[in-house]
Each structure stands twice: as structure tokens, then as C-alpha cells.
C-alpha positions in Angstrom: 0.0 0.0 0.0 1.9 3.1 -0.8 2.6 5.9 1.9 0.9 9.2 2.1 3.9 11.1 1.1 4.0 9.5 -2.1 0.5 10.3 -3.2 1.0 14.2 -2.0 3.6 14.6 -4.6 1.4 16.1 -7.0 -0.6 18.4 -4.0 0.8 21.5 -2.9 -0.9 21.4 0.7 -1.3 24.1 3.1 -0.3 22.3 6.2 0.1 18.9 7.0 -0.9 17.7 10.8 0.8 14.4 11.7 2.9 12.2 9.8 3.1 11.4 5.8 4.6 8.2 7.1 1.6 6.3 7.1 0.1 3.8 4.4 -3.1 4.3 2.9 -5.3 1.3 2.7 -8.2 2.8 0.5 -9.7 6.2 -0.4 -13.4 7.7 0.2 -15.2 11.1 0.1 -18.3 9.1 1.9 -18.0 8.7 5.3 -20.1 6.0 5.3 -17.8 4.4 3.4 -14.9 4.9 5.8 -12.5 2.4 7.3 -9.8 1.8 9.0 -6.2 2.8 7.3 -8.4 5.0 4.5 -8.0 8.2 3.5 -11.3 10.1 4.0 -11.9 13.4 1.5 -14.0 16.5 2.7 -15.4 17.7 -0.4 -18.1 20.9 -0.4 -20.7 19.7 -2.8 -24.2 20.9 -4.2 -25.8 18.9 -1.6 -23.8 18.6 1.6 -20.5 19.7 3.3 -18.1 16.7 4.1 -16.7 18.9 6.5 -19.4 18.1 9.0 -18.3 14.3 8.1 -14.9 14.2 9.4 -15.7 13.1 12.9 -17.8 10.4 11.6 -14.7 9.2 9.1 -12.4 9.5 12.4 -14.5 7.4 14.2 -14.5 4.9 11.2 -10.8 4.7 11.9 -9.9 6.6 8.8 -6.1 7.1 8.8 -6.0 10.5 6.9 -8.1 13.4 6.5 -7.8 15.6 3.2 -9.9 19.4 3.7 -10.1 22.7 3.2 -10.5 23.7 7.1 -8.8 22.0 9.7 -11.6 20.6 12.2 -11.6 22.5 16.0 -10.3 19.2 17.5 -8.1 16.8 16.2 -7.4 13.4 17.0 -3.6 12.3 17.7 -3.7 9.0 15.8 -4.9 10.8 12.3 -3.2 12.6 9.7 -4.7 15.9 8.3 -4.3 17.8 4.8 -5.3 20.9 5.0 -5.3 22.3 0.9 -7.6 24.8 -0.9 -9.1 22.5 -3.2 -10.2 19.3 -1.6 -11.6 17.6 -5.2 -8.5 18.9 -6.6 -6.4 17.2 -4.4 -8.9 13.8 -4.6 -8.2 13.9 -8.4 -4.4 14.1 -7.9 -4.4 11.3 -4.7 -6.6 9.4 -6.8 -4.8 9.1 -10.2 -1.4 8.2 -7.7 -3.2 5.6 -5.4 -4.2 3.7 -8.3 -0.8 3.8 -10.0 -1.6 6.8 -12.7 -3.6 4.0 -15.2 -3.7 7.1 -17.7 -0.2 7.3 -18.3 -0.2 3.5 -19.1 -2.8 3.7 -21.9 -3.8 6.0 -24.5 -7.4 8.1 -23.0 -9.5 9.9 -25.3 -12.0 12.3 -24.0 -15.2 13.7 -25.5 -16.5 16.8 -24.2 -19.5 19.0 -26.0 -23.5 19.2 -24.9 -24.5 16.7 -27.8 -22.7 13.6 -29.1 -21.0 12.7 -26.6 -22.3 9.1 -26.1 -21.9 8.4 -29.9 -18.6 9.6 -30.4 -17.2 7.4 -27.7 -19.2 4.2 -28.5 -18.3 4.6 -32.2 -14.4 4.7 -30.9 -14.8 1.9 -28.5 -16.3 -0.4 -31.4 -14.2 0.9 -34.1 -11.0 0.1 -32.0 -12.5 -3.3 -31.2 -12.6 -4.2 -34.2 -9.6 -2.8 -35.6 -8.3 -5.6 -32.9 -7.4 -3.7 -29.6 -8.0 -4.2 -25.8 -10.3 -0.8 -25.7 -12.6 0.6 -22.4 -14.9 2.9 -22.8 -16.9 5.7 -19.9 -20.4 6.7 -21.3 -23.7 8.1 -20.1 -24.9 4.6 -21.2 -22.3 2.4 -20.0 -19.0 1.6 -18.8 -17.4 -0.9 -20.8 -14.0 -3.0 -20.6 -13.4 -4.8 -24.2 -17.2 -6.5 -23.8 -17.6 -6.9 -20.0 -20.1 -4.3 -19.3 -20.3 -1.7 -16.1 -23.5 0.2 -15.2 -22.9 3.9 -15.5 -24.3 6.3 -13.2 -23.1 9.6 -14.1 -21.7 10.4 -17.4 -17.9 10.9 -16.0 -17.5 8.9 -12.5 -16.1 10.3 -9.6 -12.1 10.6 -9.5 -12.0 7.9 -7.6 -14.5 5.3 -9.2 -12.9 6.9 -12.5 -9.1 6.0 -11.4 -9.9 2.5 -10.3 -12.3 1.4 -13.7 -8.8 3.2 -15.8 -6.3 0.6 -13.5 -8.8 -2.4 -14.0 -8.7 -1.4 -17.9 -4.7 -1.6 -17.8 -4.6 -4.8 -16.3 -7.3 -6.1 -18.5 -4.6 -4.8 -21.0 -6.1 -2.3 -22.6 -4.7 0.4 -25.0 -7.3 3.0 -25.2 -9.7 4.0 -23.1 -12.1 6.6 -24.8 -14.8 8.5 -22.3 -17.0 10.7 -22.3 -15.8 14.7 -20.2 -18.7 16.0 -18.7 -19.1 19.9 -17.5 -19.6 18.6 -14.0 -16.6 16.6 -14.3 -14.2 19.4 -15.0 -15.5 21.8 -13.1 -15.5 19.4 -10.2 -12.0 18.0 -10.7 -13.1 14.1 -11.6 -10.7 14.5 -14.4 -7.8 16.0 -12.3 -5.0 14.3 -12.7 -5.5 11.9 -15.1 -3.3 12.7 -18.7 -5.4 12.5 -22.0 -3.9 11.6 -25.1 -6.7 13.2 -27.0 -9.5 15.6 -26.5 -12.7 16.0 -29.1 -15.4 18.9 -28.9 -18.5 18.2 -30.6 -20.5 21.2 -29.9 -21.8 23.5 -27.2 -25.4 24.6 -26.7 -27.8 25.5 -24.4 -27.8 22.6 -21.3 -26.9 22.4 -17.3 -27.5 26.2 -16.9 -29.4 24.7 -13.8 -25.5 24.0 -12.7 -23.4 26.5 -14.4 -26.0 29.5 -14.2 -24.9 31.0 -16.9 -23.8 30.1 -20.6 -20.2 31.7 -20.3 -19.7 29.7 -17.4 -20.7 26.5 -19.3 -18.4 27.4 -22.0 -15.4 28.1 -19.7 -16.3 24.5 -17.8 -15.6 22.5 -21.3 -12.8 25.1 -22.1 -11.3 23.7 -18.8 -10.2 20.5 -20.4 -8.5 22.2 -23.6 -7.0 24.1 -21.1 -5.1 21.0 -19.5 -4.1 19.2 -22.0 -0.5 18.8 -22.7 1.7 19.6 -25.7 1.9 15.6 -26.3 -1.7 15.7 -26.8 -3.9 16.2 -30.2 -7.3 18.9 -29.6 -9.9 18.2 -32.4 -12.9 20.5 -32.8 -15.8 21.2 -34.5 -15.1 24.1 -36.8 -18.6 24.7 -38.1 -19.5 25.3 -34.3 -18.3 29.4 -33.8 -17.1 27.7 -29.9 -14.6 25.4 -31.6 -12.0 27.7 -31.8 -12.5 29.0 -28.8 -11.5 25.9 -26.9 -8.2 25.9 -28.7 -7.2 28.7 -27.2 -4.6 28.7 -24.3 -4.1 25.0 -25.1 -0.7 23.5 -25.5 -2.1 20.6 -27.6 -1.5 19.8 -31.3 -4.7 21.8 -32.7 -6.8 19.7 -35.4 -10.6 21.0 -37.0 -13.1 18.9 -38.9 -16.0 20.1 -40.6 -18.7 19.9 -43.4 -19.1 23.4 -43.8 -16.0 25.5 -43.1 -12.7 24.2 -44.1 -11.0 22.2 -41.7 -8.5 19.7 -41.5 -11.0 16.4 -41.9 -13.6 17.2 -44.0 -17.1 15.4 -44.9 -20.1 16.2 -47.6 -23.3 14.4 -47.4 -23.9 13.0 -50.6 -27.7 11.1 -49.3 -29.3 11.1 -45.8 -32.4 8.5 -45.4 -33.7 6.2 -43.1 -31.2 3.5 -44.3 -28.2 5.8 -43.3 -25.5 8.2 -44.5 -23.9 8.3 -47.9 -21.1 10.6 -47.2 -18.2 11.7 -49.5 -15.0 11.6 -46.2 -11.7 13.1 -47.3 -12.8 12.3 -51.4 -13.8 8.8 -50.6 -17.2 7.6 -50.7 -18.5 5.6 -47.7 -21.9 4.4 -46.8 -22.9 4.5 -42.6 -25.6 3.0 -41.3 -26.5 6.0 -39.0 -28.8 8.7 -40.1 -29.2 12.6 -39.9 -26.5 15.6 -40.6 -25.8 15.4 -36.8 -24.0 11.7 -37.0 -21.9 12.8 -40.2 -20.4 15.1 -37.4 -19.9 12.1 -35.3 -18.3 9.9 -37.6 -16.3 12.6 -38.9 -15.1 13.0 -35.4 -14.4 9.6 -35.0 -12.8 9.1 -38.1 -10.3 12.4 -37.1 -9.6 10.5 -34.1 -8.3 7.7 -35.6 -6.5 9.1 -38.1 -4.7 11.2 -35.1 -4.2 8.1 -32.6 -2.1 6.5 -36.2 -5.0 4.5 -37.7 -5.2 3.4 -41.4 -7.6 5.7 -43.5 -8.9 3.5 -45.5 -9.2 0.8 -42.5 -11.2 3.1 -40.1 -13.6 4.2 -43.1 -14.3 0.0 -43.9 -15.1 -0.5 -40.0 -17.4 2.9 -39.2 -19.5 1.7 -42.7 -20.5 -1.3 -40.4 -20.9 0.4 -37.4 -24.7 1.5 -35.1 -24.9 4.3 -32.9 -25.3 4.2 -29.3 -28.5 2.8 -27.2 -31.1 5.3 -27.5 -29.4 7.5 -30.9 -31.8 7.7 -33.5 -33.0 4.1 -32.0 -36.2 3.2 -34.9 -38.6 0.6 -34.8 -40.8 -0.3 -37.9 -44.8 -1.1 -37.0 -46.4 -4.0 -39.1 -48.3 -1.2 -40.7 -45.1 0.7 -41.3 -44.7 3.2 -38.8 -41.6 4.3 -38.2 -40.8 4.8 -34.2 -37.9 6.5 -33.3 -36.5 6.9 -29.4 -33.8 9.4 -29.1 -32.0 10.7 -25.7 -32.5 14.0 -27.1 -33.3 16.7 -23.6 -31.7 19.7 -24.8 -32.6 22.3 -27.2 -30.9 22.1 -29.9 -30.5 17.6 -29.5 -34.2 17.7 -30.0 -33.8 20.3 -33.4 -31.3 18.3 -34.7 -33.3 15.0 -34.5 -36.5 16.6 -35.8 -34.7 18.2 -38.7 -33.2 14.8 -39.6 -36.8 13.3 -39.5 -38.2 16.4 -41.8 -34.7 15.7 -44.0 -36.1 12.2 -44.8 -39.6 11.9 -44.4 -41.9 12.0 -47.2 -44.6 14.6 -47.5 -47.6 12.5 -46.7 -46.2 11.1 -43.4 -46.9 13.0 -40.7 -44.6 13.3 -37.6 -46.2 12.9 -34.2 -43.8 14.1 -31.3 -43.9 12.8 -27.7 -41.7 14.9 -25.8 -41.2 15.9 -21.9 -38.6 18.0 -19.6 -36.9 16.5 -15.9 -37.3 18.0 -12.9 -35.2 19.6 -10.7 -32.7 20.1 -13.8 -32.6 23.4 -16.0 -35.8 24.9 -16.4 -35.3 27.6 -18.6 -34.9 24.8 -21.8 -38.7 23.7 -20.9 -40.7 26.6 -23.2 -38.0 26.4 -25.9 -38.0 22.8 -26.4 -42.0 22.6 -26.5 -41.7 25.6 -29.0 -39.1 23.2 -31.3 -41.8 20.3 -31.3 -44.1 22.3 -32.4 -42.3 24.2 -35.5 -40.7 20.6 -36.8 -44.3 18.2 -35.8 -47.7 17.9 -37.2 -48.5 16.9 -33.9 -47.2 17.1 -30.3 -47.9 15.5 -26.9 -46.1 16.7 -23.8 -45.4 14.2 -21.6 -43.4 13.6 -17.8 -39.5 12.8 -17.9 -38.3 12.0 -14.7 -39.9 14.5 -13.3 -38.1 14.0 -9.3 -39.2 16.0 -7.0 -40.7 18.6 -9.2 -44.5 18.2 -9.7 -44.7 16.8 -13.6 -47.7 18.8 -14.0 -45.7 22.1 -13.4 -43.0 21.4 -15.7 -45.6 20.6 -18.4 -47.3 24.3 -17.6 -43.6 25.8 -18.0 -43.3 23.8 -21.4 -46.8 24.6 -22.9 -45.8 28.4 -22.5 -43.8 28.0 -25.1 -46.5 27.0 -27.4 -47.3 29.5 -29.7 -51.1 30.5 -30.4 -51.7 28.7 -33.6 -49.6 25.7 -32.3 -52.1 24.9 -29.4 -54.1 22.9 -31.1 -52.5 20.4 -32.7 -50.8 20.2 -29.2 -51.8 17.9 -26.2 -50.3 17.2 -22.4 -50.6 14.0 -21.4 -48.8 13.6 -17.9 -48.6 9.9 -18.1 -46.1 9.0 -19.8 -47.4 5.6 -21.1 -50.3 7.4 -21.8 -48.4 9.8 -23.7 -47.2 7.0 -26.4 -50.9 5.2 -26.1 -52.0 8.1 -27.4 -49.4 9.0 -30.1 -49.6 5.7 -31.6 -53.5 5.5 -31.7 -53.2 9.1 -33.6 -50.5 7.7 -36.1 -51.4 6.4 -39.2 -49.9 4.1 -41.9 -45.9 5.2 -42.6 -46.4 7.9 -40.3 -43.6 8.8 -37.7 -43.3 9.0 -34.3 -40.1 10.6 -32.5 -40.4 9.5 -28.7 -37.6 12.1 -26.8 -36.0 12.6 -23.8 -35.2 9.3 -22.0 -33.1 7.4 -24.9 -30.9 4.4 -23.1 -32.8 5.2 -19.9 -35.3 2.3 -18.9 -36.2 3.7 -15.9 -39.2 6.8 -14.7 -37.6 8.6 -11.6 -40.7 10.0 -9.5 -39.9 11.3 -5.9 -36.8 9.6 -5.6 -38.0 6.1 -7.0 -36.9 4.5 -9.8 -39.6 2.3 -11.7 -39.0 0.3 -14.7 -39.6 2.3 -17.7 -38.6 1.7 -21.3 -39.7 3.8 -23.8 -38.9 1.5 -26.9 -40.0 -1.5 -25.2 -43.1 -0.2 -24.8 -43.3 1.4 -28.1 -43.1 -2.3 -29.6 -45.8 -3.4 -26.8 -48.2 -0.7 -28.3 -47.7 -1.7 -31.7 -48.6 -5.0 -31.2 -51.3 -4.7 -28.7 -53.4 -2.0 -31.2 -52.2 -3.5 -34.1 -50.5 -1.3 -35.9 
């Protein structure tokens, strides 16, 4: 077990209180958690100070104590760090307990409000089959080569993060690619660790629950740019007017891609239909099997990416034509009677404008596009009106519906969408709070070849109401509906 002085050799602390002398057995910021020989971590969050934790951790028989303020009394047997930044400090401890797994394999982050989740799914099964040992972080799932890991936040916790990265390495793993979060930088969970890569898909309006205001969202994912080293590549989107901005500052080899502006990797659509993209990628011609303008951005990406981390162009460009998207992306169903369902994880803004402008790209002017659609609670409120307003100008018809509402009431959150419905939008608009109710009813309005674009939930197959999680899966019951009214 190492010693405390070895994993302060990154921290600059304030003061340290007893000996560095002493081995550390395991590492928590819960002091529930705590045990004897562990180093417990008072970290200020949204929620709750740990601060008011440390006597609990002590009692535990937790060996060290990492803060920001030295408790009033302070007991002989125990270590304490005082620093300014005790998530800084957890990232650094972290990435050292675990034997810095970063620096042993290549990690690729994603950062960006939408595409995310594809981006590093496409690289985890592109690199798969390209023949590496490959993990992968996601909103969806964590993922070593094909032993899966239930996610539950989009970038873990530096400690949860550091331990999957050293289970990776030992599994043998090159790459790691995962998914960088807002929260995640601005909370240190990345601290520490040394990236090999860093992608931006795009910024938009999300989390200004969180970051309050927009700038502040923008400097969060600048953050990681920021941090990166010179060994490092930084590719952006360059027909996103933010792109550039995160290359400023950075020390990283600078790369673009593009199918607008010109940029380093470049991409035209040649076709966009339900079957998939026909794209023309650096003057080759290659046929995807994902849909809309948004996922020629994502494979472009991807395809950067590899050509960066030393892939073979015309290799990478063979694999990603027999590639899917992520749980929950563009996810469609066909009906016996030819409706086309599509499930998307689409809860922002512009994800939900993207999705419905694919869906107007290729649908056909007799099939009508019925869109089920709902805001959670208890996250950023002032998307709600917008994002009603967006399902209106894109669908014939619209139905707004719960999505894990928490602790808000669901009917509330469907008042704040519906005053973004415009006058002559109301009545081709319904509220359905029920959100099984919501697709009963979209269905039974849907005719032959007609489309229905359930959004919100994506990979999620769970409702949260007040705290509790029921079973709740929107394409699963999307097929159940089709059968059971026959369409």
C-alpha cells in the first residue's frame, strides 16, 4: 500500500498535521464508506458539506483526512491535509493511489453538450474491431473490451474513474475513450489523469441549472483544452463558432473537422435517409448505417480520431460503414403497418432540433410526424418553453409528456413547457402527464408510414418519480403498443 507522502507529490498542501509516514489502505469522500487505514476526503458539494463528516470518518478509523479547514479538535492517531481544493487534491491522490492507469494507456476524452455518447461508442467499437484491448466511460455504460459496467453519471467520480482506468490496464487495454462531462471538469473528476486526445462536438444550451450562466458552461468545457498537454492532439468542430475558442490557451497539437468551413478532416453528405449516411470523407465515398446531418459530425469525429491516434484511412472508413450508434441515438422501430418509431435521448434544445430536422430531411410529405416529448425535474428549467416551442415548428403533432420529473411536480414542468407554445400551435398540441399514456396516445393518432419521434429518455429504462426508480422503457413499450393496437 503506498505511503501518504507519495500520493501528496502532486498536491501543494497548506499544512500537513501528523505524519506522511503512514500507508493508505483505501480512499473515500463518503464517510459512510470509511475504514480503518483509509483516506477520507471532505469535499463541499451541491448537496452537503463533508466537512461536517470528518468526525464520523475518524470514528470509522480513517487514517487521513484531506480538507479545506482543519476541524476544531483533532485526534492524535490521524493525519490531516489541510489544501484549498479538496476535489482537486482527490483527483491528484486518486490518479497516484491507483498507479496513474492514464499514463499507461492511451485516454481519449469527448466533451461537448451533444454527441457525446456516440462519439465514444463509435471509438470503442471501431477500435474493437480494428483488434485492440479498448474501455470505454459513457452516459450509457462503462465498458471493458465487452464486460459491461453500469454507468451512473456520465464521468465517474475521481476515484471510481481512477480504479475502472487501473482495471482497464490490467485487463490490457490500450485505449480508453470516455466521455468529459461539465460537472466533471468543473469538479476535478478528471484532475490528474493525462489524456492523449480531446474531441469537442459542440456546445449549446444545457446544465444552466448547474453553471448559471452560458459563459460559465463554456469556460467549464474550455477547462479541459486548457489542461491538455503539448503531447496531446485537440480536435474540434469548426462549423461550431465555440470550436475555436477551446483551442485557445491549449498547449495541444490543434486539429478541425468540418462539413461546412474548411478544416482539416472534412465530410459532404452526398444522401441522408432512413437507411443511413452516404457521405463523400476526405474524397472517398462511404456508406454509414447512421442517419441525420448530426451523425456525419460524429463519424467525422471519430474518423479524425483515428487518423490522429495512427490508424489506417482507408481501415477506419471500412469498419465505421459497419458500425450502429449508441443505445437510445436515432433508435427506430418499424410497426407492421409501417410506422416508423424512433426513441432518441435528445433533452436539450438544440439535440431535440437536430433529431427533428433529420426526421423532416427524410420523411416524405404525406407522413406526418407525431412528437412525444417531456422535460426533468429539478434540472434546467429555462430549456422547458423552448423545447416545447421546437416540437411544435418541426411536428404535425405534439404531446407533452413527464420525464423524470423528481421531486418537481410533472404537471408544473408541463405548464412551463406549454408556455412556449405559440397561439396557432395549441391545437395540434396535447399534455398527457402519463407517460405511457403519452405514447398510447401518439400511436393510436399515427397512421400508416407515419412517424413518431419519442424524446428525452433514450438508453434510460427507468421513470424517476420522488426519488423512486420504476422500470420504464420507452422503446419496449413502443413495440408493446404496436402490437397490442395493431399497428
Amino acid at each position: 500500500m503506498p505511503l501518504l507522502s507519495a500520493l501528496l507529490a502532486d498536491v501543494k498542501p497548506i499544512q500537513v498535521v501528523g505524519s506522511e509516514a503512514v500507508e493508505v489502505l483505501g480512499l473515500t469522500f463518503d464517510s459512510r464508506q470509511a475504514a480503518a487505514g483509509m483516506a477520507f476526503f471532505a469535499i463541499r458539494g451541491v448537496q452537503a458539506d463533508g466537512h461536517a463528516y470528518i468526525s464520523k470518518a475518524v470514528e470509522a478509523g480513517t487514517a487521513v483526512v484531506i480538507c479545506e479547514q482543519l476541524p476544531e479538535t483533532q485526534a492524535p492517531a490521524v493525519t490531516y491535509v489541510q489544501v484549498a481544493d479538496s476535489a482537486e487534491a482527490m483527483g491528484y491522490i486518486a490518479a497516484a493511489f491507483y498507479g496513474h492507469p492514464a499514463k499507461q494507456l492511451k485516454l481519449v476524452g469527448v466533451t461537448g453538450t451533444n454527441g457525446k455518447t456516440t462519439c465514444v461508442t463509435l471509438l470503442h467499437k471501431l477500435f474493437r474491431e480494428l483488434g485492440y484491448q479498448v474501455g470505454m466511460l459513457s452516459t450509457v455504460q462503462n465498458q471493458i473490451n465487452e464486460t459491461v459496467i453500469p454507468a451512473t453519471h456520465t464521468t465517474p467520480d475521481a476515484i471510481n474513474l481512477n480504479n475502472l482506468l487501473a482495471k482497464m490496464v490490467k485487463a490490457g487495454c490500450s485505449y480508453c475513450f470516455m466521455e468529459v462531462s461539465s460537472h466533471a471538469l468543473v469538479q476535478h473528476r478528471v484532475t490528474g489523469l493525462q489524456f492523449a486526445g480531446a474531441i469537442f462536438t459542440n456546445i449549446t444550451h444545457d446544465h444552466l441549472d448547474y453553471h448559471k450562466t452560458f459563459e460559465e458552461y463554456i469556460r467549464a468545457k474550455k477547462l479541459f483544452f486548457d489542461n491538455l498537454t503539448k503531447s496531446a492532439f485537440a480536435l474540434v468542430n469548426a462549423d461550431d463558432k465555440r470550436g475555436n475558442v477551446m483551442l485557445q490557451n491549449t498547449k495541444a497539437k490543434t486539429y478541425t473537422y468540418a462539413l461546412r468551413t474548411a478544416a482539416d478532416f472534412k465530410a459532404r453528405i452526398l444522401d441522408n435517409s432512413i437507411q443511413g449516411l452516404h457521405l463523400e470523407l476526405e474524397g472517398k465515398e462511404v456508406y454509414c448505417k447512421l442517419i441525420g446531418t448530426f451523425n456525419a459530425y460524429n463519424l467525422l469525429a471519430v474518423y479524425g480520431a483515428a487518423n490522429l491516434l495512427g490508424e489506417d484511412p482507408d481501415e477506419v472508413l471500412t469498419v465505421l460503414s459497419s458500425l450502429s450508434s449508441a443505445a437510445g441515438r436515432f433508435d427506430y422501430i418499424v410497426s407492421d403497418t409501417q410506422i416508423t418509431g424512433i426513441v432518441d435521448y435528445a433533452h436539450t434544445p438544440d439535440a431535440l432540433q437536430n433529431v427533428l430536422n433529420t426526421i423532416k430531411q427524410i420523411r416524405r410529405p404525406d407522413q406526418q410526424v407525431i412528437t412525444v416529448v417531456g422535460c426533468g425535474g429539478n434540472r434546467d428549467a429555462t430549456k422547458r418553453p423552448i423545447m416545447a416551442d421546437i416540437a411544435c415548428q418541426y411536428s404535425d403533432r405534439v404531446i407533452l409528456t413527464s420525464d423524470n420529473p423528481r421531486f418537481e411536480d410533472p404537471q408544473e414542468i408541463l405548464n412551463q413547457m406549454q408556455a412556449g407554445v405559440k397561439p396557432p400551435d395549441l391545437k395540434k398540441t396535447l399534455t398527457v402527464v402519463d407517460r405511457k399514456e403519452a405514447i398510447k396516445t401518439a400511436c393510436m393518432l399515427a397512421q400508416n408510414q407515419d412517424i413518431i419521434l419519442i424524446a428525452g429518455k433514450g438508453h434510460e429504462t427507468y421513470q424517476e418519480v420522488k426519488g423512486v426508480k420504476t422500470d420504464f422503457d420507452d422503446k419496449k413499450i413502443l413495440a408493446q403498443l404496436f402490437q397490442v393496437l395493431g399497428k
